[in-house]
N, C-alpha and C positions, 0 to 999 in steps of 0.2 A: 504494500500500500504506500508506504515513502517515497519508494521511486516515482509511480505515478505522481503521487504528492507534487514533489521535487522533479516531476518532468520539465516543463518551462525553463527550468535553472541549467537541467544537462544539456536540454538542445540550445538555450543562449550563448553557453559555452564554444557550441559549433558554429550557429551564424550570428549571434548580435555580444559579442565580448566585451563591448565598450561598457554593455548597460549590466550582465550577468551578476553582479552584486545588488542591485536593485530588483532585481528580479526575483533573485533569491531569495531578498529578504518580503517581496510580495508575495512570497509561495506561501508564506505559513498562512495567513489570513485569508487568500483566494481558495485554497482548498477546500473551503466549507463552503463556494459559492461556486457552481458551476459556469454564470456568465464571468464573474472573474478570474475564474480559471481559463477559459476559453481565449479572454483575453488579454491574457500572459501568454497564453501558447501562443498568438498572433503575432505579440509583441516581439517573443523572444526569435519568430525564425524569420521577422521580418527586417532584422537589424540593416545586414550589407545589402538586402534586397530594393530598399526603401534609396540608398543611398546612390546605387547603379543605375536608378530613374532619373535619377537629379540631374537639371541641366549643370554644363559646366561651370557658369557663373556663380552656383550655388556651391556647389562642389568646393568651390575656390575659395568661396567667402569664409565654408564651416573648416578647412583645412588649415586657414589661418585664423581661425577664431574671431573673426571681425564681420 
């Protein structure tokens, strides 16, 4: 039952690394709520997925933080 739990956190680790501590510590409280659970798992595999759409201009802006 943990792993599932703690699913969101293992797959962030695979596609969105930046956020996987946040996520983690989303896991304990989302697990009692299915739409919250739901949307951590979106969250977490949509990390570099989110970022490959961006135009270049943006791309550029969040790479130097400005």
């Amino acid at each position: 039952m943990g792993v599932v739990w703690f699913l969101p956190f293992f797959l962030a680790l695979i596609f969105n690394r930046r956020q996987a501590k946040l996520i983690a510590i989303a896991c304990v409280p989302a697990g009692l709520s299915v739409v919250a659970w739901s949307a951590l798992m979106v969250w977490s595999v949509t990390g570099k997925a989110a970022e490959k759409y961006l135009p270049k201009r943006v791309k550029a802006r969040l790479e130097t933080g400005g």
